[in-house]
SEMIDREN-450306 format. One line per field, with one value per residue: residue number from 1; residue in one letter; x, y, z of N, C-alpha, C in turn. Coordinates in Angstrom, 3 decimals. Layout:
BEGIN
pos <- c(NUM:...)
code <- c(a:...)
n.X <- c(X:...)
n.Y <- c(Y:...)
n.Z <- c(Z:...)
ca.X <- c(X:...)
ca.Y <- c(Y:...)
ca.Z <- c(Z:...)
c.X <- c(X:...)
c.Y <- c(Y:...)
c.Z <- c(Z:...)
***
This chain:
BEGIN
pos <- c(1:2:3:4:5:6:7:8:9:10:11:12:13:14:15:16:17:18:19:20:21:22:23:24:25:26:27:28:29:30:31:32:33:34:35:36:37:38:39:40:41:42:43:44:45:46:47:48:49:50:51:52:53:54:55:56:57:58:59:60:61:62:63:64:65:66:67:68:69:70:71:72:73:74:75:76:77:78:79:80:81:82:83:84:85:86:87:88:89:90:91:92:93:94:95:96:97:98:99:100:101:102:103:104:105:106:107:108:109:110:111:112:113:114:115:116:117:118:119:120:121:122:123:124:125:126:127:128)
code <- c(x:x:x:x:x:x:x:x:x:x:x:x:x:x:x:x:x:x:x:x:x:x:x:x:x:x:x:x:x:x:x:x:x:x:x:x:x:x:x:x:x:x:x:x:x:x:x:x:x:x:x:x:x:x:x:x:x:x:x:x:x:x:x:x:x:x:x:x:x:x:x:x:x:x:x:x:x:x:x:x:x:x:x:x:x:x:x:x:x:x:x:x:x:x:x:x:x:x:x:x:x:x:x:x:x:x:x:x:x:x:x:x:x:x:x:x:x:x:x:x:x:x:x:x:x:x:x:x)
n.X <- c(-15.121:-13.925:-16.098:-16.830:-14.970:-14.550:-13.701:-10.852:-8.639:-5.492:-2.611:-0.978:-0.141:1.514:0.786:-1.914:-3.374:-3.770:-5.970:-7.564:-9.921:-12.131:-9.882:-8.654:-6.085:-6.318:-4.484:-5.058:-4.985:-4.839:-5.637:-4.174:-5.731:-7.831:-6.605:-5.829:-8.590:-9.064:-6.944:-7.625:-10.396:-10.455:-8.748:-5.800:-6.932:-9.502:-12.694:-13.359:-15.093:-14.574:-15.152:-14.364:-12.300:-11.473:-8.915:-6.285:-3.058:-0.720:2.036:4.977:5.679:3.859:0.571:-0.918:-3.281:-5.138:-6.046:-8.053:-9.231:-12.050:-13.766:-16.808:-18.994:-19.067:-16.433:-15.344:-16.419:-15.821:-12.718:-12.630:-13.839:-11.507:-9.162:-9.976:-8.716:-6.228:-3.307:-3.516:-3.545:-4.856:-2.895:-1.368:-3.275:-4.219:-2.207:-2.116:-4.106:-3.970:-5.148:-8.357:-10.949:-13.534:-12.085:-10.603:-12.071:-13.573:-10.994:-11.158:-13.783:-13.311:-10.906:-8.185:-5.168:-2.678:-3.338:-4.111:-1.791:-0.081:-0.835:0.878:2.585:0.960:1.373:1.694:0.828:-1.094:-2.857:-4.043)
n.Y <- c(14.757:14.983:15.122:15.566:17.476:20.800:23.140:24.848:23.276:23.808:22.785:20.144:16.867:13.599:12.018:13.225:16.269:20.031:21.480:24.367:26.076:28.729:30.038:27.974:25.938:22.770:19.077:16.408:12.998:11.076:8.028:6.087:5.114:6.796:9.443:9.111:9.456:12.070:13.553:13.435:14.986:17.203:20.432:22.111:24.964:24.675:24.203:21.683:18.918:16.622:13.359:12.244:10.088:10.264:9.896:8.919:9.122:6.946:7.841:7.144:9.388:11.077:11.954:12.730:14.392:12.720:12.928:11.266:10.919:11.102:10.446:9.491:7.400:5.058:3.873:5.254:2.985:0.789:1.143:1.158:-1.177:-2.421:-1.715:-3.765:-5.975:-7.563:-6.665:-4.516:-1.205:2.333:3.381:1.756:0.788:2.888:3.028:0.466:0.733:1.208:0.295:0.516:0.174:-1.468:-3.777:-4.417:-5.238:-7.564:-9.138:-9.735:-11.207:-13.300:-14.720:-13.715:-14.458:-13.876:-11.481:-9.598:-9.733:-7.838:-5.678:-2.942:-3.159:-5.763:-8.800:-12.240:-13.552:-11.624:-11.383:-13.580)
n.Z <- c(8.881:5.750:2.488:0.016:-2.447:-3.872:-6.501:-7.995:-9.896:-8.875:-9.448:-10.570:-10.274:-10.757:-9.460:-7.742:-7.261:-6.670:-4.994:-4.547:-2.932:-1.625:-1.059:0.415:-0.181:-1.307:-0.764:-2.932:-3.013:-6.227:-7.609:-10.414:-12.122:-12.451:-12.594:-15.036:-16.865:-15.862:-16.775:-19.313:-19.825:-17.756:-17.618:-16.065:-13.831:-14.165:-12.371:-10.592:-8.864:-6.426:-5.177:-2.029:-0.130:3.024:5.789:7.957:7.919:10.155:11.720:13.997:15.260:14.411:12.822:9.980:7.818:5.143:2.030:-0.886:-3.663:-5.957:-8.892:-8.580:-6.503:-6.576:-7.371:-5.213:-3.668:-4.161:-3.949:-0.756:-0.181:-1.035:0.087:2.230:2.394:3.770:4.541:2.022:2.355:2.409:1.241:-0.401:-1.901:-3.199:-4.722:-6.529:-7.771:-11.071:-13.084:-15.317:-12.684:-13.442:-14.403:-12.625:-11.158:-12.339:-12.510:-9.980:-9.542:-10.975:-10.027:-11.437:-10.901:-12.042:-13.785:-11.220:-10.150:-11.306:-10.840:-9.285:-6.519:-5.503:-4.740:-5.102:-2.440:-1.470:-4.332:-4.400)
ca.X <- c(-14.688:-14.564:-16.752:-16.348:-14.606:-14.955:-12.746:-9.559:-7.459:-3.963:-1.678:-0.950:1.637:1.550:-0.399:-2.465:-4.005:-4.193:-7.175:-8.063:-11.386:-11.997:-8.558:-7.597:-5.898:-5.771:-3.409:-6.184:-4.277:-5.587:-5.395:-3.697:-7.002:-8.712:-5.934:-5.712:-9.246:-8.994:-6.039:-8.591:-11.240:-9.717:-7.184:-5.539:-7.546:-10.625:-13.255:-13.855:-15.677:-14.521:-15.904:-13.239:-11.998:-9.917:-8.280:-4.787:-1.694:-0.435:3.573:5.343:5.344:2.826:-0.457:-1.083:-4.566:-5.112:-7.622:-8.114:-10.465:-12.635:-15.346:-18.419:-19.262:-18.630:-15.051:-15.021:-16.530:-14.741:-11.467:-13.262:-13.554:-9.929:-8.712:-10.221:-7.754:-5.165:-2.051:-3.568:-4.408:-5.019:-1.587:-0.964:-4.830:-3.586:-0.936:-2.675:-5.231:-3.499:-5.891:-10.006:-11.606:-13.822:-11.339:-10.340:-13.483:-13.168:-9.714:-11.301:-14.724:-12.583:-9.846:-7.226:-4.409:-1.959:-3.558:-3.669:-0.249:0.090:-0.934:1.971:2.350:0.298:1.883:0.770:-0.483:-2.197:-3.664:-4.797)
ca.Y <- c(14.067:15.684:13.885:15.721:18.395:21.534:23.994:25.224:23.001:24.823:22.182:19.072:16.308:12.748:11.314:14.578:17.722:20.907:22.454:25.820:27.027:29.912:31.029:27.107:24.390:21.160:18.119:15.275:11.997:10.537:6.840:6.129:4.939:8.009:10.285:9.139:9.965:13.367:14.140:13.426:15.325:18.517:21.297:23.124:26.121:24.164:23.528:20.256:17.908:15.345:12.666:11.884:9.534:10.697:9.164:9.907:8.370:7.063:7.225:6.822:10.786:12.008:11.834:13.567:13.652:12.450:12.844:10.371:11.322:9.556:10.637:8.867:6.681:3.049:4.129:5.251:2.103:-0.350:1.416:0.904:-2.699:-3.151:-2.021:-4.171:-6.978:-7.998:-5.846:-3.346:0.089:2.862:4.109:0.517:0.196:3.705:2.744:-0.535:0.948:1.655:-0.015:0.627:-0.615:-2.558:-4.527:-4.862:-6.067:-8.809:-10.003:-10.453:-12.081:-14.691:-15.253:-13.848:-14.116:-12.991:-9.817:-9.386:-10.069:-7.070:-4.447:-2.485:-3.420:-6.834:-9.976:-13.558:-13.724:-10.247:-11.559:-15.093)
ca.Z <- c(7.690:4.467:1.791:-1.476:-2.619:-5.226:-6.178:-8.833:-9.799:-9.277:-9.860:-11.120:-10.171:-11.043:-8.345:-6.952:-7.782:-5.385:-5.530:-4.428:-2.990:-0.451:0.013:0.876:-0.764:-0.851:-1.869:-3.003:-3.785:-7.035:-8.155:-11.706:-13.220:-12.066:-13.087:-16.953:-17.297:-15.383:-17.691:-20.823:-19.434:-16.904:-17.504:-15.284:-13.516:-14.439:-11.302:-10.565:-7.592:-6.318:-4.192:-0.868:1.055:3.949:6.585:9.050:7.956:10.939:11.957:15.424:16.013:13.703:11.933:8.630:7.342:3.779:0.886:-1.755:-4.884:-6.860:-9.460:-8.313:-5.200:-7.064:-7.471:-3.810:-2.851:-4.770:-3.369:0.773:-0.375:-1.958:1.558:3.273:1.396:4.352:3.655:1.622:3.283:1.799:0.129:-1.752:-2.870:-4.293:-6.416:-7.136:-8.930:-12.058:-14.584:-14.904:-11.622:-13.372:-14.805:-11.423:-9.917:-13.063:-12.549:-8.643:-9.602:-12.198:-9.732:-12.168:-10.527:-13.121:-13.819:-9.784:-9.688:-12.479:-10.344:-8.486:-4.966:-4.729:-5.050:-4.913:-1.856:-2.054:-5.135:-4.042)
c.X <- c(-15.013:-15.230:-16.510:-15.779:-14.580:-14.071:-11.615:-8.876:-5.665:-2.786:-2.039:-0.128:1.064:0.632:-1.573:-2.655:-3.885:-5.617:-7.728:-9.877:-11.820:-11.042:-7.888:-7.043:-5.222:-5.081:-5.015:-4.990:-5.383:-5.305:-4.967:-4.648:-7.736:-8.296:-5.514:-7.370:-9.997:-8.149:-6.939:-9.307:-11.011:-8.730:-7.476:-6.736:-9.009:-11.481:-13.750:-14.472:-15.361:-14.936:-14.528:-13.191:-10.902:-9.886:-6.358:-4.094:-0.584:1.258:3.976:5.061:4.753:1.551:-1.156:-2.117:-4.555:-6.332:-7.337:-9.188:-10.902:-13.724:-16.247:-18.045:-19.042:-16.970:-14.439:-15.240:-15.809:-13.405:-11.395:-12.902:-12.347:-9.220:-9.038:-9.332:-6.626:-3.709:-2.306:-4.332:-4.359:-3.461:-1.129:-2.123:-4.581:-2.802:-1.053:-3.451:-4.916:-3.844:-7.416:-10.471:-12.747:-13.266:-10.794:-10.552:-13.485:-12.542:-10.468:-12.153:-14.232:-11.452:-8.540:-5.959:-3.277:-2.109:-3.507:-2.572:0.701:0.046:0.322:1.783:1.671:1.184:1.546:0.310:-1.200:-2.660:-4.606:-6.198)
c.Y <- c(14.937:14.776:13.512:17.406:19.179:22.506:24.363:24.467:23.845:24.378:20.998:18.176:14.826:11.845:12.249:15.693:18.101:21.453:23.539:26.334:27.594:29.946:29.801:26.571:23.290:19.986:17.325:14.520:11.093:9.400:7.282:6.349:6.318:9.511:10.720:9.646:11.808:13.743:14.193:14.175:17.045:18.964:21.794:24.192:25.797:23.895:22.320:19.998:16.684:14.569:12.057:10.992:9.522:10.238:9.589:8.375:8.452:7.298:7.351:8.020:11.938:11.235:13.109:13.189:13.547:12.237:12.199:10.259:10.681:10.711:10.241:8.067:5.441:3.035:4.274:3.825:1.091:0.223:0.824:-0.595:-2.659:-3.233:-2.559:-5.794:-7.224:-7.513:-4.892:-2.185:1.312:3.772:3.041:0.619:1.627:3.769:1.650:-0.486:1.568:1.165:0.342:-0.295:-1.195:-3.547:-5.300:-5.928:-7.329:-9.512:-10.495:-11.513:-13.550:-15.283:-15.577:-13.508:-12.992:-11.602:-9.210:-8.766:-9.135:-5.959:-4.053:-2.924:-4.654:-8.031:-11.156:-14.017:-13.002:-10.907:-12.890:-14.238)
c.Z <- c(6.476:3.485:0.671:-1.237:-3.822:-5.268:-7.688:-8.751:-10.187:-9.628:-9.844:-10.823:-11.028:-10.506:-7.509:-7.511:-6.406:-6.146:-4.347:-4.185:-1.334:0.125:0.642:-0.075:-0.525:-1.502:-1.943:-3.689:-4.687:-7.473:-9.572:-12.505:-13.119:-12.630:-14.347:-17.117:-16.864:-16.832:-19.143:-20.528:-18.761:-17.406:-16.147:-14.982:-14.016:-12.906:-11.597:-9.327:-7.835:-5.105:-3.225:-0.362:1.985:5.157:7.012:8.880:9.397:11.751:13.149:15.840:15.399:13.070:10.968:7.891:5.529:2.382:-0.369:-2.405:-5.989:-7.555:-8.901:-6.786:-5.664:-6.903:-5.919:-3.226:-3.154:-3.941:-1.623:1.045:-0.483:-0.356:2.452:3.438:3.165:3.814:3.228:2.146:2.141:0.411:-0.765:-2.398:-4.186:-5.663:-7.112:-8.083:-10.030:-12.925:-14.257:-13.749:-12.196:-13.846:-13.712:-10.518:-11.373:-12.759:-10.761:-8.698:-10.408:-11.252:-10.302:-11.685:-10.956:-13.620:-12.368:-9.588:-10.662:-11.923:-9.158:-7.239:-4.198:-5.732:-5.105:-3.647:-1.430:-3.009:-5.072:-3.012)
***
């Protein structure tokens, strides 16, 4: 398992950075929330670390392993939790997380649906 990772960032997309270190690189898929405060914070060709969570996207005649980056370990864990939601696995909790995770962990502890029901990919009874 990889855990964290360090390295060059060499590119940039929308959802993912490569990053570059000893001659490899790697895609890391980055949540929204995670990615607006990278973008404030990181340029390009800047080293960074990031903390992983990877796991094998499964399909009928393949599996493709996948890294999913987080600043810190609350961020990782809050994400561990989110997937553990019925429905959501790791590529929706991805695109779900497009506001601050603790805002997140609010709208869960209040039982706000409506903001729930705000995030890409979960619907009302994902958010119930």
């Amino acid at each position: 398992m990889i855990a964290r990772i360090s390295g060059k960032i060499t590119e940039k997309g929308t959802n993912y950075l490569r990053i570059t270190n000893a001659g490899i690189t790697y895609e890391v898929m980055i949540p929204q929330t995670v990615m607006q405060r990278l973008d404030e914070n990181v340029q390009q060709d800047q080293t960074i670390e990031l903390i992983t969570y990877h796991y094998h996207q499964v399909e009928p005649s393949k599996s493709t392993p996948v890294l999913i980056g987080f600043f810190n370990e609350v961020e990782k864990e809050f994400f561990q939790a989110f997937i553990t939601v019925s429905g959501i696995g790791p590529r929706a909790a991805l695109k779900a997380l497009n506001k601050p995770i603790s805002l997140i962990a609010q709208a869960i502890d209040n039982g706000d649906i409506v903001f729930l029901k705000s995030l890409p990919g979960i619907g009302q009874q994902r958010a119930k």
